[in-house]
C-alpha positions as CSV (number, residue, x, y, z in Angstrom):
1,X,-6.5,-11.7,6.2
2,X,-4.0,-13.4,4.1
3,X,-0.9,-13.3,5.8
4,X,1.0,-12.8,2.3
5,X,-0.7,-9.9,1.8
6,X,-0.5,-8.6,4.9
7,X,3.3,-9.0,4.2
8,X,3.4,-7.1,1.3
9,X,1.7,-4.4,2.7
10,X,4.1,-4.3,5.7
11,X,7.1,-4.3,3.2
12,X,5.4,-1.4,1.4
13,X,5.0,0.8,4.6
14,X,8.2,-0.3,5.8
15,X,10.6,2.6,4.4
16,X,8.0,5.4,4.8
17,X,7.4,4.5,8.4
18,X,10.5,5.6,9.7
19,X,10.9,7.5,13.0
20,X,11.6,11.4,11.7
21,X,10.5,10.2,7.9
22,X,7.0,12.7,8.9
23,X,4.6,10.5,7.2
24,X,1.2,10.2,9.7
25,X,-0.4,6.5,9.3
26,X,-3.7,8.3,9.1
27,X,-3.3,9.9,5.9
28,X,-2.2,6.5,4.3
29,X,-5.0,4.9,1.5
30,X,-4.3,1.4,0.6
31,X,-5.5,1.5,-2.8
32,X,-7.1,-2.0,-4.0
33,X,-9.7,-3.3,-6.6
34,X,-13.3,-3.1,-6.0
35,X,-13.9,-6.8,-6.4
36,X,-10.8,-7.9,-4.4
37,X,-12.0,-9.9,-0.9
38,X,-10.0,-7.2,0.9
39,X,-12.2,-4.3,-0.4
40,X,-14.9,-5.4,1.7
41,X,-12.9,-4.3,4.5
42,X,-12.8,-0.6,5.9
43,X,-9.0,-1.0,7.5
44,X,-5.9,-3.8,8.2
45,X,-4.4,-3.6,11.5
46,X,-0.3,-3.0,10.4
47,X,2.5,-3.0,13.1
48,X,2.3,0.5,12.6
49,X,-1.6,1.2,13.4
50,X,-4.7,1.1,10.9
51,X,-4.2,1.8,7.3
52,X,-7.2,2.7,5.5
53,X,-8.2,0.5,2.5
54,X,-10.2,2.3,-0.5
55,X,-11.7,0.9,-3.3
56,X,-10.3,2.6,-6.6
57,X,-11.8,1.2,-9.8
58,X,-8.9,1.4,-12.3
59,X,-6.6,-0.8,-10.0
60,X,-7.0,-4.1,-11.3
61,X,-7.0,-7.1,-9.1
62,X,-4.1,-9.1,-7.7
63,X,-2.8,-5.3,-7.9
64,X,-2.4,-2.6,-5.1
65,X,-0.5,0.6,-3.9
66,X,-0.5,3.0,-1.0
67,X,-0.8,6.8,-1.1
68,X,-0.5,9.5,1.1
69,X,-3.3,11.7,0.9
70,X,-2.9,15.2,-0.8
71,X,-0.7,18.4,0.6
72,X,2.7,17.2,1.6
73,X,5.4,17.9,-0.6
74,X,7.3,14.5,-1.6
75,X,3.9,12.2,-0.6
76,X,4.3,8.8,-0.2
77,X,3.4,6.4,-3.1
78,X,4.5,2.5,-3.0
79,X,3.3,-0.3,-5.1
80,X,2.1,-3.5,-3.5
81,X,1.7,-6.4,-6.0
82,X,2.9,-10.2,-6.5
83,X,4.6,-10.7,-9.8
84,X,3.4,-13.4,-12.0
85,X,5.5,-16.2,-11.1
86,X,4.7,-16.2,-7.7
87,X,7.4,-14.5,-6.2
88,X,6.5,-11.2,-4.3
89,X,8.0,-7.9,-5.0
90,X,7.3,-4.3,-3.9
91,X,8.3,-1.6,-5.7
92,X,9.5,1.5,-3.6
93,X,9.3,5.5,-5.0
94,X,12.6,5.3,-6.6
95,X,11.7,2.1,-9.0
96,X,8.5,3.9,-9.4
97,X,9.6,7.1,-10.8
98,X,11.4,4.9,-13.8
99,X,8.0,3.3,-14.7
């Protein structure tokens, strides 16, 4: 896997991994394109465990974001992408909630 990538998603998890934060690994998607090399994959080994990775149609690729699956108040959501000029950037909740 690209190691970049694998970057990205490690900055992603970062803040939600936190020792008392409650978030379980295990209910973590990695949400990616369908066509993307990394869909073809069923996990990615983090430094916190396996994360899931799941196909979603609608995300386009070069694009990705982690979710928390359903029935936990305040659920994880964290954008993972590169921005167009090569630099990379994730995007916690609290840049989120001003998209």
């Amino acid at each position: 896997m690209n190691e970049k990538a694998l970057q990205l998603i490690h900055d992603a998890l970062r803040p939600h991994m936190r020792i008392g934060s409650g978030v379980d690994l295990s209910r973590l998607r990695l949400m990616v394109c369908p066509l993307s090399d990394i869909a073809k994959r069923d996990y990615v080994n983090t430094e916190y465990g396996r994360l899931r990775i799941w196909p979603a149609e609608y995300v386009p690729k070069g694009f990705a974001y982690i979710i928390e699956d359903p029935g936990r108040i305040g659920r994880v959501f964290a954008w993972v992408r590169r921005k167009s000029n090569n630099q990379n950037e994730v995007l916690t909740n609290e840049q989120t909630r001003s998209c």
